[in-house]
The first five atom37 places (N, CA, C, CB, O) and aatype in JSON, in Angstrom:
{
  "aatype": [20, 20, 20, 20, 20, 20, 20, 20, 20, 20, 20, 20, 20, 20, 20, 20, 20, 20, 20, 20, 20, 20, 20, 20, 20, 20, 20, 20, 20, 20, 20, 20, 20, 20, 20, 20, 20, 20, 20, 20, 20, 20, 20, 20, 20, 20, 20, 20, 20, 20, 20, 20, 20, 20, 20, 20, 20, 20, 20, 20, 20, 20, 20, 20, 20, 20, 20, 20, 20, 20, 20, 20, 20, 20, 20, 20, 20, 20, 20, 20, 20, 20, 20, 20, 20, 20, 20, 20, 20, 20, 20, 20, 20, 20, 20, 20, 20, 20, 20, 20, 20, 20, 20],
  "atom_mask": [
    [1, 1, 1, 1, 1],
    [1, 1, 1, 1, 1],
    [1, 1, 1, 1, 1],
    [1, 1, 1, 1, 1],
    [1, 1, 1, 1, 1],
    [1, 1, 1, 1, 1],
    [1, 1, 1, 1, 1],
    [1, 1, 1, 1, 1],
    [1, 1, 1, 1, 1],
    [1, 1, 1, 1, 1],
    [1, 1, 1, 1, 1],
    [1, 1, 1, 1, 1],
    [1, 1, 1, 1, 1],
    [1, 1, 1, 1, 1],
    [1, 1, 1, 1, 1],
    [1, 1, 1, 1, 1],
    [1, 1, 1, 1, 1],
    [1, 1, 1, 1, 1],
    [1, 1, 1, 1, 1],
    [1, 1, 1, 1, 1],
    [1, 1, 1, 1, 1],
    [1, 1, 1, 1, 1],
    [1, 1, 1, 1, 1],
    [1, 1, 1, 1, 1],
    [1, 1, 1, 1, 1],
    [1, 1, 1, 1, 1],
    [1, 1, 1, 1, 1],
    [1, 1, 1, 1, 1],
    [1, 1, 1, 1, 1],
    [1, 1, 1, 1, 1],
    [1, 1, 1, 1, 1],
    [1, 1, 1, 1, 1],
    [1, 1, 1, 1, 1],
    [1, 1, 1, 1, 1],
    [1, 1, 1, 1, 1],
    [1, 1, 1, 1, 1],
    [1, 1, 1, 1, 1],
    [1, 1, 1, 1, 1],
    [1, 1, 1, 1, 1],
    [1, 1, 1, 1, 1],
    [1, 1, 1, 1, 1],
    [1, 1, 1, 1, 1],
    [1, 1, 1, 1, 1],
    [1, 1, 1, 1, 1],
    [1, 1, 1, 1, 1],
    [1, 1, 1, 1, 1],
    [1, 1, 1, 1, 1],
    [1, 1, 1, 1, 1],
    [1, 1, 1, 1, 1],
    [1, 1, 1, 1, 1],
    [1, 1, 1, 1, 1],
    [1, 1, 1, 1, 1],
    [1, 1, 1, 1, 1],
    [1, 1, 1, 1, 1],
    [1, 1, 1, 1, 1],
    [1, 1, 1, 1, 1],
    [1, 1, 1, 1, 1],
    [1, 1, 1, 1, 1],
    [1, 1, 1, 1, 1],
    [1, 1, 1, 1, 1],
    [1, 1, 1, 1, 1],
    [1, 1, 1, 1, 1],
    [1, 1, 1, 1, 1],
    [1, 1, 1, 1, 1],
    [1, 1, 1, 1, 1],
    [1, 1, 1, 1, 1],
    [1, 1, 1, 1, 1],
    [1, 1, 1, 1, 1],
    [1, 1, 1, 1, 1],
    [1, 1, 1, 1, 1],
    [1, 1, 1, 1, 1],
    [1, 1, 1, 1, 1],
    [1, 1, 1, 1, 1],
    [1, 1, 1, 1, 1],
    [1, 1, 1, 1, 1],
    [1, 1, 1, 1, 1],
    [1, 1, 1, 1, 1],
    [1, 1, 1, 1, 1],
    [1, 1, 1, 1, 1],
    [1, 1, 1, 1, 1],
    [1, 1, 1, 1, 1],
    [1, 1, 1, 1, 1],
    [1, 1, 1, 1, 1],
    [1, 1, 1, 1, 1],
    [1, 1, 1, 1, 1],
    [1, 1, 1, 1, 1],
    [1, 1, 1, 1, 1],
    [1, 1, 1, 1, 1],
    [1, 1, 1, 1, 1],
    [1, 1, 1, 1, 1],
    [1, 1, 1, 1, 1],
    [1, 1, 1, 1, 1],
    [1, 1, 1, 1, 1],
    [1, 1, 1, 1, 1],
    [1, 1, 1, 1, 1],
    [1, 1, 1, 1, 1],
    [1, 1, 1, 1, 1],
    [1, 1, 1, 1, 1],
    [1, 1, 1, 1, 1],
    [1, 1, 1, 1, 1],
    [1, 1, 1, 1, 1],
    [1, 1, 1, 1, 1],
    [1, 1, 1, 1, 1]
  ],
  "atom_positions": [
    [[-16.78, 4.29, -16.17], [-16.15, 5.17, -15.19], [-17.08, 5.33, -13.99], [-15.8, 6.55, -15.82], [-18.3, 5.24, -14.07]],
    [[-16.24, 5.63, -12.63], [-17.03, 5.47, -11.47], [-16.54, 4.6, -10.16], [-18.2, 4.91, -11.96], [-15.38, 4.24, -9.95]],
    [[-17.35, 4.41, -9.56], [-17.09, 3.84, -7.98], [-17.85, 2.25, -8.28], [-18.08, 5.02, -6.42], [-18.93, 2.08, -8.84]],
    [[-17.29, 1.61, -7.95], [-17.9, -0.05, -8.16], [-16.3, -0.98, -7.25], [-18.1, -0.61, -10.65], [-15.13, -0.7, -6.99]],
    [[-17.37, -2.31, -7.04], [-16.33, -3.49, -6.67], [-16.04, -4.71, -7.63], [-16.83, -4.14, -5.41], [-16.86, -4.89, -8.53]],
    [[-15.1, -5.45, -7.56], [-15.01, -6.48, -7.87], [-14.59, -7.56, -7.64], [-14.86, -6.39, -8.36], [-13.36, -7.57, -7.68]],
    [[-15.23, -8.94, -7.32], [-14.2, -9.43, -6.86], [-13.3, -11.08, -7.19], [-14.65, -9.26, -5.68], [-13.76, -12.19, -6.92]],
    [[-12.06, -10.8, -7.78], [-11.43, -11.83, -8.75], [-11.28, -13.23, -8.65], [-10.3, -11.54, -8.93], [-11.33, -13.73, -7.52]],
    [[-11.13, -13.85, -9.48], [-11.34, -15.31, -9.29], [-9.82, -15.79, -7.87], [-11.12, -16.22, -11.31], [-10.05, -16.72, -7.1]],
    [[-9.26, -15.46, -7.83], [-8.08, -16.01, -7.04], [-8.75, -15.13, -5.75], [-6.23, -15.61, -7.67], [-7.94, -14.81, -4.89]],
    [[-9.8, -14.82, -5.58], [-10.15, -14.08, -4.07], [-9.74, -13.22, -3.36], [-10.12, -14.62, -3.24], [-9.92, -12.94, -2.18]],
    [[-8.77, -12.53, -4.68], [-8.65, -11.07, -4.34], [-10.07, -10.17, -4.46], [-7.53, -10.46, -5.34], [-11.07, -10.6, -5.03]],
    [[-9.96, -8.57, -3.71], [-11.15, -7.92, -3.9], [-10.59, -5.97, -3.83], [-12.38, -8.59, -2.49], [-9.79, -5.36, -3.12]],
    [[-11.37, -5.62, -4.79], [-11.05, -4.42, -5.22], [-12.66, -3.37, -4.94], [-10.46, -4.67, -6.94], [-13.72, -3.36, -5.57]],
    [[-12.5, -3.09, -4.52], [-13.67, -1.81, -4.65], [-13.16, 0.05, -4.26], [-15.04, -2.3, -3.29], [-13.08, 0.47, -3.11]],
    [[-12.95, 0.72, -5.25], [-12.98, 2.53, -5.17], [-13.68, 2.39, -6.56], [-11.15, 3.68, -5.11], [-14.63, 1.73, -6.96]],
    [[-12.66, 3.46, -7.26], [-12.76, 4.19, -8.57], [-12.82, 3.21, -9.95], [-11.44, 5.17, -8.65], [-12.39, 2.05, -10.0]],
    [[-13.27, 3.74, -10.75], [-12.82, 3.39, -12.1], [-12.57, 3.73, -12.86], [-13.11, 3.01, -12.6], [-13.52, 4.44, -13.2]],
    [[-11.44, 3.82, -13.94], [-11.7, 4.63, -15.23], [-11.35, 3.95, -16.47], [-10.93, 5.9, -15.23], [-10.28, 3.35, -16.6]],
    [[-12.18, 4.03, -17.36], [-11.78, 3.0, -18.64], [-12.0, 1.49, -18.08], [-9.97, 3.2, -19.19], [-11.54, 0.63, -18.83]],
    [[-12.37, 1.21, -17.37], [-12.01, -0.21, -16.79], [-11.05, -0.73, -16.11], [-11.93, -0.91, -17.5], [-11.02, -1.91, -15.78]],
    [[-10.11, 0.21, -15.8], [-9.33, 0.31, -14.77], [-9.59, 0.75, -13.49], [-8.56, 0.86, -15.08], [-10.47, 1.6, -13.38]],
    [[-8.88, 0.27, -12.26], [-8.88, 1.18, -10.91], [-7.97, 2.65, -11.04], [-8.15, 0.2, -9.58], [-7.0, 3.0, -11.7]],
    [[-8.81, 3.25, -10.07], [-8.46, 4.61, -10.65], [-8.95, 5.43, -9.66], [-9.06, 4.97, -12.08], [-10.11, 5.19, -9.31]],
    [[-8.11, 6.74, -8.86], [-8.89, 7.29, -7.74], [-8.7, 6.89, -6.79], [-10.01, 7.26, -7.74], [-7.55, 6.5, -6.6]],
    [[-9.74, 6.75, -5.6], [-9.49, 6.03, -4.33], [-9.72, 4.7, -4.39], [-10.22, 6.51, -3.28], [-10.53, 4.49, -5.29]],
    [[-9.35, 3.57, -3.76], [-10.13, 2.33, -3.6], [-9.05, 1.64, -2.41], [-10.35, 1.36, -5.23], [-8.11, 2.2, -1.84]],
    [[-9.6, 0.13, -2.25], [-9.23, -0.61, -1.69], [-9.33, -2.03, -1.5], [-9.33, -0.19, -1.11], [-10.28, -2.64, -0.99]],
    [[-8.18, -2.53, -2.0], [-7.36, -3.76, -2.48], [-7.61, -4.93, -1.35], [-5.62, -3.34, -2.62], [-7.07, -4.68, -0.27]],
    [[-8.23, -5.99, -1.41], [-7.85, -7.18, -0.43], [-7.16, -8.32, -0.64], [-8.8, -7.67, 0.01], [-7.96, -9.14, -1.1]],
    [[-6.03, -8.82, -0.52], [-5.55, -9.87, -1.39], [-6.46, -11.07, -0.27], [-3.5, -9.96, -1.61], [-6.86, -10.82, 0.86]],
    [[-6.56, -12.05, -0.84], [-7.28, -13.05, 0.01], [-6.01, -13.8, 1.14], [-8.09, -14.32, -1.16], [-6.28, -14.53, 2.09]],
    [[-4.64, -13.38, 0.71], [-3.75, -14.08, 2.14], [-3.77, -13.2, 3.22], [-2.06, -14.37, 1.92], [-2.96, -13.35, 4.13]],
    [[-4.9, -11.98, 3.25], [-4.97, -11.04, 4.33], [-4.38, -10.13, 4.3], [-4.76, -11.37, 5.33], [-4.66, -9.52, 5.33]],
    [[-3.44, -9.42, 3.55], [-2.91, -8.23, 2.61], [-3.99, -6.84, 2.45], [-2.66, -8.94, 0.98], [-4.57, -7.12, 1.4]],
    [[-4.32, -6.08, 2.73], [-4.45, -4.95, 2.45], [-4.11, -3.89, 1.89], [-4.51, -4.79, 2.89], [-2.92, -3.74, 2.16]],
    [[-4.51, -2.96, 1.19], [-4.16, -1.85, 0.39], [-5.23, -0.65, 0.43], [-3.97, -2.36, -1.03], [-6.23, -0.8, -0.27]],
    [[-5.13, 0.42, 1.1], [-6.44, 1.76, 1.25], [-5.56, 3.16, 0.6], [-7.03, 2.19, 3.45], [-4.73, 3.77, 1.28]],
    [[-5.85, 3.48, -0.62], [-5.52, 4.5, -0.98], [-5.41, 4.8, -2.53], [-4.54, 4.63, -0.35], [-6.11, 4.07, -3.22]],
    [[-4.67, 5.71, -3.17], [-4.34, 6.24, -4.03], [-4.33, 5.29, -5.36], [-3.28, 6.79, -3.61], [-3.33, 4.57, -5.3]],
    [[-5.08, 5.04, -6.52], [-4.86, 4.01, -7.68], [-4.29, 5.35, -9.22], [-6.88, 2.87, -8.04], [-4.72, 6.5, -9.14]],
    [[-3.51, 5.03, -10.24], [-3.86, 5.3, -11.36], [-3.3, 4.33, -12.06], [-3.62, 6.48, -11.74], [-2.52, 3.4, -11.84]],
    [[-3.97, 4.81, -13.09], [-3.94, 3.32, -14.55], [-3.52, 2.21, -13.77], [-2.53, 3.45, -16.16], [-2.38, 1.75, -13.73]],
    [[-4.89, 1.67, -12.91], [-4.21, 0.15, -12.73], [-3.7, -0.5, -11.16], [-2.77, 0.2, -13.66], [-4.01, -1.51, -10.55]],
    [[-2.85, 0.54, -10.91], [-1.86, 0.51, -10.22], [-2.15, 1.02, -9.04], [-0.91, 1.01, -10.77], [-3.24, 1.56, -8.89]],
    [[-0.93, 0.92, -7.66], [-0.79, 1.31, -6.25], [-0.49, 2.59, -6.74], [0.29, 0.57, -5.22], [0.19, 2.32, -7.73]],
    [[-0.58, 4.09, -6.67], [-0.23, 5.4, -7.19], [-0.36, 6.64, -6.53], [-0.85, 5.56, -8.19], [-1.26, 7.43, -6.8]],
    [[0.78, 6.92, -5.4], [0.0, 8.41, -4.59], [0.03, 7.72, -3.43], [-1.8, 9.1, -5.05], [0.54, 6.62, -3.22]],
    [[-0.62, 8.51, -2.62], [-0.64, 8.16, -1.07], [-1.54, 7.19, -0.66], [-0.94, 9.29, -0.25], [-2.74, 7.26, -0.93]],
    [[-0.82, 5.89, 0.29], [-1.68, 4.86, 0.59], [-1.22, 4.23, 1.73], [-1.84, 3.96, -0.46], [-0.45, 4.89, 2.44]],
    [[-1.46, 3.32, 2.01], [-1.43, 2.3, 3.31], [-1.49, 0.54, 3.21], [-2.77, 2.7, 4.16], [-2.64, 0.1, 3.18]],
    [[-1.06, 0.14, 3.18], [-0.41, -1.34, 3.05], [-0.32, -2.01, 4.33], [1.06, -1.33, 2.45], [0.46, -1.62, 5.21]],
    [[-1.15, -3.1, 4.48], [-1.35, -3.58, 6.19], [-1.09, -5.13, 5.53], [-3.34, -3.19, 7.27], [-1.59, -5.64, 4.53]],
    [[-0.2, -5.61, 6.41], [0.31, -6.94, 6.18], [-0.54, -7.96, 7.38], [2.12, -6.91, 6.36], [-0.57, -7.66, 8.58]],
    [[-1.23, -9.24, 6.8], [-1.67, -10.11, 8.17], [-0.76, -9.93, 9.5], [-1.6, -11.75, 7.81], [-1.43, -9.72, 10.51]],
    [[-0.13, -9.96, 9.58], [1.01, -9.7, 10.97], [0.74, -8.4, 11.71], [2.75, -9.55, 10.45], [1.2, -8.31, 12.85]],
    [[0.19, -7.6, 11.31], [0.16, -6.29, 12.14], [0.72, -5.12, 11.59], [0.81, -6.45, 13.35], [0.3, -3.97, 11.68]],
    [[2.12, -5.7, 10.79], [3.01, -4.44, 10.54], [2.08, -3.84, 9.1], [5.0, -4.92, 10.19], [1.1, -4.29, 8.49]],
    [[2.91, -2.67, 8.94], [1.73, -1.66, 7.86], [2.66, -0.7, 7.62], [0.09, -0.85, 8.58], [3.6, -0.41, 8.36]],
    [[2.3, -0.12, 6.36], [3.28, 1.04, 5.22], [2.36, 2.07, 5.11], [3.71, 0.46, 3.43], [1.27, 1.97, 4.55]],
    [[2.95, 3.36, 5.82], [2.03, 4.21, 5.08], [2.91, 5.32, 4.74], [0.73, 4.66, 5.87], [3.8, 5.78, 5.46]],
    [[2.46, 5.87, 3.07], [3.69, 7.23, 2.65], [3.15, 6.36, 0.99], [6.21, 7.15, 3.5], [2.33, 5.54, 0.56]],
    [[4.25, 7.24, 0.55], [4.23, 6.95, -0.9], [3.8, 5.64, -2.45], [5.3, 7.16, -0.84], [3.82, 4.51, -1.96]],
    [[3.62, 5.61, -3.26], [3.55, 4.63, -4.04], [3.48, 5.05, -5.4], [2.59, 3.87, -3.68], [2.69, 5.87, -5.87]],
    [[4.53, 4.3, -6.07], [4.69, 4.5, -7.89], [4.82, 3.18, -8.01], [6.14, 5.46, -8.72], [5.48, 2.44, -7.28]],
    [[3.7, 2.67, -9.61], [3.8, 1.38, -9.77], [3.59, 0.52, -8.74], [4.81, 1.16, -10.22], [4.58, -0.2, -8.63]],
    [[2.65, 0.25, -7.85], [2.4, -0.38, -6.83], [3.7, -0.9, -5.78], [1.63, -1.39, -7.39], [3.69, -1.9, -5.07]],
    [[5.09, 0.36, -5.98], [5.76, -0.46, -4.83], [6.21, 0.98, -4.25], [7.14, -1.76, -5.28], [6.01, 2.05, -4.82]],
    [[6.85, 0.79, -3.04], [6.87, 1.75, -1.6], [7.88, 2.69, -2.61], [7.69, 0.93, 0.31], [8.84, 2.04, -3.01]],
    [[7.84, 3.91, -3.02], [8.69, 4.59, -3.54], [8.4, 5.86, -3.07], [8.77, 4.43, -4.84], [7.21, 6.15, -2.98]],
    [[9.4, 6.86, -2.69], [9.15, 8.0, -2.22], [9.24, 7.94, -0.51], [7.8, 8.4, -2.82], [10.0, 7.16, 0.06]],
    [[8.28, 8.95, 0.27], [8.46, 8.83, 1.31], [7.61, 8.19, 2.31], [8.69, 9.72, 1.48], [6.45, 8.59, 2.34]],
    [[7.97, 7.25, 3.18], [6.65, 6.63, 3.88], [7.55, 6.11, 4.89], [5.57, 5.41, 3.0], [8.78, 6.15, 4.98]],
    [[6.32, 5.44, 5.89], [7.02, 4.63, 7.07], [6.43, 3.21, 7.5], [6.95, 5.53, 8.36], [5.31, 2.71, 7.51]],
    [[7.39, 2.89, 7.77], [7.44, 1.06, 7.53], [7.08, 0.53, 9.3], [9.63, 0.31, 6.84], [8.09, 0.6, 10.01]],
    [[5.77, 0.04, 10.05], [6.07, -0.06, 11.15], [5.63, -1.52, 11.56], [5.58, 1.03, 11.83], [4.49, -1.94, 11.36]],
    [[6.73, -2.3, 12.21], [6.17, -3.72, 12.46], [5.54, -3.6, 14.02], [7.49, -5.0, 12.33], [5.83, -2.76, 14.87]],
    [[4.74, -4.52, 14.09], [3.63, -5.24, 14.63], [3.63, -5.09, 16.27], [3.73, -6.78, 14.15], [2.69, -5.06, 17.07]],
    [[5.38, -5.0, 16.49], [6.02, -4.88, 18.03], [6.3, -3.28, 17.73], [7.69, -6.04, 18.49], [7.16, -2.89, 18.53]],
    [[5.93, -2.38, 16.99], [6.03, -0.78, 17.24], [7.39, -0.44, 16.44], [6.15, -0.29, 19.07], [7.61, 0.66, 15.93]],
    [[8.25, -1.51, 16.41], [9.4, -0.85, 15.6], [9.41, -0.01, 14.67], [10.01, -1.56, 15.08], [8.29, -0.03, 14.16]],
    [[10.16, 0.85, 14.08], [9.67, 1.62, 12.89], [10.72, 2.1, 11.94], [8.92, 2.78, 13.34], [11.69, 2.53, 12.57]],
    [[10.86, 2.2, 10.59], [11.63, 3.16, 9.52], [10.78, 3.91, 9.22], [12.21, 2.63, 8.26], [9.63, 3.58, 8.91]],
    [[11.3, 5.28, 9.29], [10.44, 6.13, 8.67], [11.53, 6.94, 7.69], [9.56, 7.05, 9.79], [12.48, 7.38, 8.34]],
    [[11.59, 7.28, 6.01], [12.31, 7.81, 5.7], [11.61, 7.87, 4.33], [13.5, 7.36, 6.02], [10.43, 8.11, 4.07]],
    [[13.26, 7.45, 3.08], [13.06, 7.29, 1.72], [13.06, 6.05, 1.39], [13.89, 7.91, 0.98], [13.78, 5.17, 1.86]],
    [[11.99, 5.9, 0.29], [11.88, 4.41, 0.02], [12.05, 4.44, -1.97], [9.99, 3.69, 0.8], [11.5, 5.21, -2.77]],
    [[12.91, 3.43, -2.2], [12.91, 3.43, -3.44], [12.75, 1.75, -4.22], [14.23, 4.22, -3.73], [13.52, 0.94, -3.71]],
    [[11.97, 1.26, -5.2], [12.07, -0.14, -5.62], [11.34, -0.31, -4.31], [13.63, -0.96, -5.96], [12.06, 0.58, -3.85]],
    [[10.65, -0.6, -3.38], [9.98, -1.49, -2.54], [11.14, -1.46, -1.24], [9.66, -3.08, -3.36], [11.05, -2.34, -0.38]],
    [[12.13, -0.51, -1.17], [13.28, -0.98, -0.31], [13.48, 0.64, 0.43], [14.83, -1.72, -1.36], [13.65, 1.62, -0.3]],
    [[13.44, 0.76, 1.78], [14.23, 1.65, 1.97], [15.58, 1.94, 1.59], [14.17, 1.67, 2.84], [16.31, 0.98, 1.35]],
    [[16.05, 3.12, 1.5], [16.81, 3.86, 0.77], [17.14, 5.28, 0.85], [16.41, 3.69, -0.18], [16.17, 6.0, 0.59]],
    [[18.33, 5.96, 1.16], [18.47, 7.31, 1.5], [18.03, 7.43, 2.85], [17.75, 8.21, 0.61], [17.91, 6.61, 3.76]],
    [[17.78, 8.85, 2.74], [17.87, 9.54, 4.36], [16.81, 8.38, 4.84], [17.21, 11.58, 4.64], [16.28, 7.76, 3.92]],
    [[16.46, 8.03, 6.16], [15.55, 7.69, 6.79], [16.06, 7.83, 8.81], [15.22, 6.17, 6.04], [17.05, 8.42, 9.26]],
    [[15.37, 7.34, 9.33], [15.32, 6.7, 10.76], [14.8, 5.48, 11.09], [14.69, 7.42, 11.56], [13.68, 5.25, 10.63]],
    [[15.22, 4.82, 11.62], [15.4, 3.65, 11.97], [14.67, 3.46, 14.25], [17.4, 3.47, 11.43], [15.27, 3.53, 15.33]],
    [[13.9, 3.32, 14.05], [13.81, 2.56, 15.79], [13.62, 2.0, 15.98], [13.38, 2.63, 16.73], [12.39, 2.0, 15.88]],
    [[14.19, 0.43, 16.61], [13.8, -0.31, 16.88], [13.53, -0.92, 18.47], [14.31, -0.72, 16.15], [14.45, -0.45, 19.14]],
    [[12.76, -1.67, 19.24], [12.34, -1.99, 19.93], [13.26, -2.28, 21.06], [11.7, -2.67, 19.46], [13.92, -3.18, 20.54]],
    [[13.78, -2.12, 22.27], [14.16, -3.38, 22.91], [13.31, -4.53, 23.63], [14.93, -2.99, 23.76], [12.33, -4.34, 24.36]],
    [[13.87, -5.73, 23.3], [12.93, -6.97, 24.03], [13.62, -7.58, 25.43], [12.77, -8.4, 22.86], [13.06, -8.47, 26.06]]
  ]
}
């Protein structure tokens, strides 16, 4: 148990919390295709409040159960567009707002 990094054979990289040998607490996730993850872990998992930055620019920040967008957060791509609402399964869902850009 504790604060440590690691980093996996496929060139992903993990460094916050630990518990049992799990992530756990705060940390932050690098997948090696340039994927990001800064926030909230339990048993394992994306859990609680976090932030999700995609190579492209766009980025998630609000909720997470089981490492996918559930609850409330906002979805904003790269050109400023944005959902901000309910997210359920990885998908917006329910109330939200929607703005998108003109080009």
């Amino acid at each position: 148990d504790g604060f440590g990094g690691i980093t996996f054979a496929n060139g992903d990289s993990y460094t916050g919390g630990f518990m049992e040998d799990r992530r756990y607490g705060k940390g932050k996730y690098k997948w090696k295709n340039g994927c990001e993850y800064y926030g909230d872990y339990g048993d394992d998992e994306c859990c609680g409040k976090g932030v999700m930055i995609w190579p492209d620019g766009s980025r998630y920040e609000g909720d997470f159960v089981r490492s996918q967008r559930e609850g409330i957060g906002r979805f904003t791509l790269a050109d400023g567009s944005y959902y901000v609402g309910e997210w359920k399964g990885g998908q917006c869902e329910g109330e939200g707002v929607r703005h998108w850009l003109s080009r």
